[in-house]
C-alpha positions as CSV (number, residue, x, y, z in Angstrom):
1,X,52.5,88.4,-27.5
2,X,48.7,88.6,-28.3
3,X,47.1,91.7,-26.8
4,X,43.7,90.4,-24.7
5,X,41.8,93.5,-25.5
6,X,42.2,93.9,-29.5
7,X,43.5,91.8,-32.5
8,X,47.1,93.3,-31.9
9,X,49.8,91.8,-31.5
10,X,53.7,92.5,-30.3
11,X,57.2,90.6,-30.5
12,X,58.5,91.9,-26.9
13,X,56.6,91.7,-23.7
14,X,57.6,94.9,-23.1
15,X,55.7,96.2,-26.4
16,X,52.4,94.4,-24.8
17,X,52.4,95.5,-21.8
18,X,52.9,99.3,-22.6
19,X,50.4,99.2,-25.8
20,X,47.6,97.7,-23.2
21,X,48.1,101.0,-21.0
22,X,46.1,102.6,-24.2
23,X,42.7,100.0,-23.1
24,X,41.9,102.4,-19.9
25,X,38.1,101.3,-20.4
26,X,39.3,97.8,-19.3
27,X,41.9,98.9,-16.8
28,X,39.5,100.5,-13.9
29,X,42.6,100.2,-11.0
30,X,44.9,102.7,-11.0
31,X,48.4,103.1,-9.4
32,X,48.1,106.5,-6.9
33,X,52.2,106.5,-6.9
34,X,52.8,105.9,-11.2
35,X,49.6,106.5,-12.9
36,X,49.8,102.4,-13.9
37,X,46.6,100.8,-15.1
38,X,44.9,97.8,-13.9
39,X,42.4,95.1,-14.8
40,X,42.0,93.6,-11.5
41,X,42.6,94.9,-7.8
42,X,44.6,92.9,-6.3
43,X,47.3,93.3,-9.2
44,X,47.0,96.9,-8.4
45,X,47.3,96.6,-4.8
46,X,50.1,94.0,-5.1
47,X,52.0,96.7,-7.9
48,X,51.7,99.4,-5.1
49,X,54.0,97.0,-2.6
50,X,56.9,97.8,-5.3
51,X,56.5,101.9,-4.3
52,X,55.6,101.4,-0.4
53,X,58.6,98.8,0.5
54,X,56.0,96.4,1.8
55,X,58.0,93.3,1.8
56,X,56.6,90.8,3.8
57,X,58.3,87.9,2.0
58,X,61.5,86.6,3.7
59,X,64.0,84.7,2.2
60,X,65.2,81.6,4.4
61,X,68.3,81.4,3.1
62,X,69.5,85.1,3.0
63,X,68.5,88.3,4.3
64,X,66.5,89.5,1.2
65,X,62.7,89.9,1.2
66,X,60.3,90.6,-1.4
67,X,56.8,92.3,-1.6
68,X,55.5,89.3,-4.2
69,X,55.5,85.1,-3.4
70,X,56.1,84.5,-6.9
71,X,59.2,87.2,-6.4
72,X,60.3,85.0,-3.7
73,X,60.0,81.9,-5.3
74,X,62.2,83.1,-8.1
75,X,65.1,83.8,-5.8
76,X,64.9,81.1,-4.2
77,X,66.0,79.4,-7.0
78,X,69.1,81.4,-6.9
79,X,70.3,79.2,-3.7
80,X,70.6,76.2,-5.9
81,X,72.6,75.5,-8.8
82,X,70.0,74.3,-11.3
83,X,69.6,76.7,-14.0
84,X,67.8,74.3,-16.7
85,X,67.0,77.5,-19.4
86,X,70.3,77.0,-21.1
87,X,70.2,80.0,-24.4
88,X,70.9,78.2,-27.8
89,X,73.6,81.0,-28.5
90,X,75.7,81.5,-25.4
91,X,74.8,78.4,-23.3
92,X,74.3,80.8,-20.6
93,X,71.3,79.2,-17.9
94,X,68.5,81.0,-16.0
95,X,66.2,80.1,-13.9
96,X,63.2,80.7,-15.5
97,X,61.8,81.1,-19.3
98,X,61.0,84.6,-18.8
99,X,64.2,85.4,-17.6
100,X,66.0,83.3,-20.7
101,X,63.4,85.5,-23.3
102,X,65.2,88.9,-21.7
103,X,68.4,87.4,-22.1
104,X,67.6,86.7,-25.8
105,X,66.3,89.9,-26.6
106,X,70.2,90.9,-26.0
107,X,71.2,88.8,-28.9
108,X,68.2,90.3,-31.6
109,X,70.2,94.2,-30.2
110,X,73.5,93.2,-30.8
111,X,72.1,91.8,-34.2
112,X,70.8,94.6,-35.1
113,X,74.2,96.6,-34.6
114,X,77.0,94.5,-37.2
115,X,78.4,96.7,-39.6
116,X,77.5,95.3,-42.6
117,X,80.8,95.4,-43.9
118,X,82.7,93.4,-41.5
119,X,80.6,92.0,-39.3
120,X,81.9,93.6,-35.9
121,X,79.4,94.5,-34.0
122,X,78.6,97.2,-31.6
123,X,77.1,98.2,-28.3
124,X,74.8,101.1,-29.8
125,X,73.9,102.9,-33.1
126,X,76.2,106.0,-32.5
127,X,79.5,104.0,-32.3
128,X,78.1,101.9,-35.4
129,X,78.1,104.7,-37.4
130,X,81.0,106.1,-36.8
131,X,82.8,102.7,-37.2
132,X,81.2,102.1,-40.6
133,X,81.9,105.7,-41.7
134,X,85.3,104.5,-41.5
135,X,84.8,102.1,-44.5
136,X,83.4,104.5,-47.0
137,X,86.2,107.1,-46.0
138,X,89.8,108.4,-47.3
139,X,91.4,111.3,-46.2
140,X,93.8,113.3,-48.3
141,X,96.3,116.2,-47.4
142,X,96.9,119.4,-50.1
143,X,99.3,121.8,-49.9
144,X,97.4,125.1,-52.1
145,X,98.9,127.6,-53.5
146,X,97.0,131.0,-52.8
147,X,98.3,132.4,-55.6
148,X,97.2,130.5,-58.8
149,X,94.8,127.8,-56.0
150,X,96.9,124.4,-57.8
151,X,97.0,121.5,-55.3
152,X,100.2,119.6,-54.3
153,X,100.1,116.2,-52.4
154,X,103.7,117.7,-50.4
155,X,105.0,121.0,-49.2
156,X,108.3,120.4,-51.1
157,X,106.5,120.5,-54.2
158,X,104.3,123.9,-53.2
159,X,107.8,125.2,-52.3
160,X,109.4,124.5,-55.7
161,X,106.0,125.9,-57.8
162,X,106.1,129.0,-55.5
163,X,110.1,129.3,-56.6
164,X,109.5,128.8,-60.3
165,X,106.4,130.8,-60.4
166,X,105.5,133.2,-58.6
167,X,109.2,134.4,-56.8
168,X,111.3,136.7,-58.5
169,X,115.3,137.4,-58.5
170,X,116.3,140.2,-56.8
171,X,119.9,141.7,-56.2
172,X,119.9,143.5,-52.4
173,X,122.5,146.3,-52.4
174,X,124.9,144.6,-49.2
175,X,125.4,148.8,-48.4
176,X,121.8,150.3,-48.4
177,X,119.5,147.2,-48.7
178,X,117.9,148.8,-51.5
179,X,116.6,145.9,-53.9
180,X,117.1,146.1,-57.5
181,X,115.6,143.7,-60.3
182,X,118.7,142.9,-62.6
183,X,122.2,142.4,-62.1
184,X,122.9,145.4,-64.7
185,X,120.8,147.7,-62.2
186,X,122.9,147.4,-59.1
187,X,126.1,147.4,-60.6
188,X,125.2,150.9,-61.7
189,X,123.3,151.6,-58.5
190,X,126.7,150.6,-56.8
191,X,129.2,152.8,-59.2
192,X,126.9,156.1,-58.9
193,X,125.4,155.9,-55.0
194,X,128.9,154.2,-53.1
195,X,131.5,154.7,-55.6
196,X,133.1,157.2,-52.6
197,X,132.9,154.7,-49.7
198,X,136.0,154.2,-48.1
199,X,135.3,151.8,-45.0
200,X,132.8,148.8,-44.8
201,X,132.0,146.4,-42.3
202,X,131.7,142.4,-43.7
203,X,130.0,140.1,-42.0
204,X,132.6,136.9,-42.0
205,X,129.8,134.4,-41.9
206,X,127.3,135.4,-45.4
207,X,129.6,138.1,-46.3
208,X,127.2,140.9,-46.0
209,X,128.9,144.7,-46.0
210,X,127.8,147.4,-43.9
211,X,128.4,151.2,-43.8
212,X,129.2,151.3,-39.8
213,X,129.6,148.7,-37.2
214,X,126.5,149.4,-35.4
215,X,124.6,147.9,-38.5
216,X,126.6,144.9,-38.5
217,X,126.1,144.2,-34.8
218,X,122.3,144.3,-35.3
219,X,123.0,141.8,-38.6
220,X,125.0,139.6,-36.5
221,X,122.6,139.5,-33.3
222,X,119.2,139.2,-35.3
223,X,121.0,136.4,-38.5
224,X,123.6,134.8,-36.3
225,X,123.5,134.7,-32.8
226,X,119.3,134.3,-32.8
227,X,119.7,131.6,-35.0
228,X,122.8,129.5,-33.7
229,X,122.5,126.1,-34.3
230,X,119.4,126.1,-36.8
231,X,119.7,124.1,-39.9
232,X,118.6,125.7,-42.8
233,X,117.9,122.6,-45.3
234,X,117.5,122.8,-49.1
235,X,114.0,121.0,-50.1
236,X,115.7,119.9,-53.4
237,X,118.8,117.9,-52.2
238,X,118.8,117.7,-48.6
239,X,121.9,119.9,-48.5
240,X,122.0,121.9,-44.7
241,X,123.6,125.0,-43.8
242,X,124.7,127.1,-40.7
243,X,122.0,130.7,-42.1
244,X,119.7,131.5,-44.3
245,X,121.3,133.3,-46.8
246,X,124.0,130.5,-47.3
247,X,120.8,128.4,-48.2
248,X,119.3,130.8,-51.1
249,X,122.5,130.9,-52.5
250,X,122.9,127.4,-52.9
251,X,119.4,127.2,-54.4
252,X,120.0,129.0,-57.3
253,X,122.4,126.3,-58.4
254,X,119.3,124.2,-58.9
255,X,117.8,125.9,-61.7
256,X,118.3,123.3,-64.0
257,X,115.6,123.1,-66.0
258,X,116.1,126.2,-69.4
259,X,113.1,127.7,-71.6
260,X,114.8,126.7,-75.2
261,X,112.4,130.1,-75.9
262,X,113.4,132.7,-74.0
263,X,116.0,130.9,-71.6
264,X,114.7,131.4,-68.5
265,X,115.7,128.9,-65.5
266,X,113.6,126.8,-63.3
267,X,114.0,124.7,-60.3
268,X,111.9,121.8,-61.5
269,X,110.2,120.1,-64.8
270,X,107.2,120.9,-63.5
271,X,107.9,124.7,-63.2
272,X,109.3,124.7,-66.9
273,X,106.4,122.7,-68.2
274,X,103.9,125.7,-66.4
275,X,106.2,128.2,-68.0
276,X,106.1,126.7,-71.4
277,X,102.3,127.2,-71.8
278,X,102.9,131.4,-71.6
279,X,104.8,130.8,-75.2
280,X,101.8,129.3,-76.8
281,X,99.4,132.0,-76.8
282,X,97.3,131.8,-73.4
283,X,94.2,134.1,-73.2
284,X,95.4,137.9,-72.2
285,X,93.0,138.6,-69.7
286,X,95.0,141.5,-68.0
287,X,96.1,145.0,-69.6
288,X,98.7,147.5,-68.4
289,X,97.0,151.0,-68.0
290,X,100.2,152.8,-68.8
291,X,100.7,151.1,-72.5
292,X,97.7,149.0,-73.1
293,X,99.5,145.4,-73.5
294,X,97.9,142.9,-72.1
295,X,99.0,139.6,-70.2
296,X,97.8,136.3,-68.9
297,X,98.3,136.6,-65.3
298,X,98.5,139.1,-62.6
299,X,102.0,138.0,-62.3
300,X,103.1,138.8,-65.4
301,X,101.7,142.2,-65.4
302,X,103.2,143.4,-62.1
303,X,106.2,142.0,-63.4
304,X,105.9,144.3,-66.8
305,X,104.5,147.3,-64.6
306,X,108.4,147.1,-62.8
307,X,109.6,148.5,-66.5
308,X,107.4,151.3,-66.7
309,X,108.7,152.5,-63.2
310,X,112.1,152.1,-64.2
311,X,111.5,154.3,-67.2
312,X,110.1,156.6,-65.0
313,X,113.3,156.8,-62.2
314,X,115.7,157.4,-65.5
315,X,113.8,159.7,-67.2
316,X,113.0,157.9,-70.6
């Protein structure tokens, strides 16, 4: 679509007509209602029709009227079936070319919206992105452990890492609750503090003893009764059982996997295999400020820093 006033020219009609709005030295008329410009009068005058409602054009086969003859003529056309502008792509037909080129411009959008990598295309460029981000796109779940920041592609396996690495094995006094660090440490806790108790209170279901019954009740209403009916499932075989405790004992049959060094247990390969690497000389980064040694992790030396206060309850 040539423009009559310069060399330029446009590929929509649209394009034309609002590029010759720039040419107001060859558009004296102008529209009092939009500001519209005009080469001739009469095409202004008719224009203003469209914002008065001056429709003096009656259709006679319906009640619709039209401020234009040429507007008129074209819906007229509408009362008969002969469409002859059939479009090449859809075989769709119109009554006129100009109504036919509109139509086509429909066809150059929707060409203009395929994703390029399978062709689907798409009403506008928003839901054309997101549809092709979809193609250059894969999602992954980690599990992370805050501790040492490895990744795990399933909770199971964070579980088991957190259970080889970074848990340790306590014995709970069942009388006081006190916690003690080796086996050796509460069988002398229990010989020297409760070596005079005469009357305990077990609980029948985890086998839990208690210095009155009051204690027991709370046990029973806060580890039983609370929790009636919840399975407690072991991540390693699938194994369930009635409380929690029942559960962390059967775990411990699990550790399977023996340091040929210093025969420690783990609960998977993977945790043995982590463990393994302390034997070969890893970089000491951390040091005890009691004795000076130093250790690889932070782990290791609050472990070692459990000795020192051990030394210091006994008096050595």
């Amino acid at each position: 679509y040539p423009c009559q006033f310069c060399d330029k020219s446009f590929s929509r009609l649209s394009y034309l007509k609002h590029h010759e709005q720039s040419h107001s030295d060859k558009l004296p008329f102008k529209c009092t209602y939009c500001s519209r410009l005009f080469k001739h009068k009469r095409s202004r005058d008719r224009h203003i029709k469209l914002h008065t409602g001056d429709k003096k054009y009656h259709c006679s086969e319906c009640d619709a009227a039209f401020s234009r003859s040429d507007h008129l003529k074209i819906h007229l056309k509408t009362h008969t079936s002969n469409k002859p502008y059939k479009c090449a792509i859809c075989r769709r037909g119109f009554l006129s070319s100009s109504s036919l080129h509109g139509h086509m411009q429909v066809h150059e959008r929707n060409k203009e919206l395929t994703c390029p990598q399978c062709n689907k295309e798409f009403p506008n460029q928003e839901s054309l992105l997101k549809h092709v981000t979809i193609h250059f796109m894969i999602t992954s779940t980690y599990y992370i452990c805050e501790s040492c920041d490895k990744q795990f592609t399933s909770v199971d396996d964070l579980q088991k890492h957190l259970l080889d690495m970074h848990t340790f094995v306590f014995f709970r006094c069942t009388l006081c609750q006190e916690v003690f660090d080796s086996k050796v440490s509460i069988q002398l806790h229990l010989a020297v503090k409760h070596s005079n108790e005469k009357k305990v209170y077990r609980c029948t279901s985890c086998n839990w003893d208690f210095r009155n019954e009051t204690d027991l009740q709370l046990h029973v209403k806060h580890n039983h009764l609370e929790n009636q009916g919840k399975v407690h499932k072991c991540i390693f075989c699938g194994e369930s059982f009635g409380t929690e405790v029942e559960l962390q004992c059967h775990i411990t049959t699990h550790r399977n996997y023996k340091c040929n060094v210093c025969s420690r247990t783990f609960f998977s390969e993977n945790g043995l295999r982590e463990h393994m690497q302390t034997h070969l000389g890893p970089v000491k980064h951390y040091m005890c400020p009691i004795c000076g040694e130093r250790f690889p992790s932070l782990l290791t030396l609050t472990e070692h820093k459990v000795t020192h206060s051990k030394s210091l309850d006994t008096g050595n």
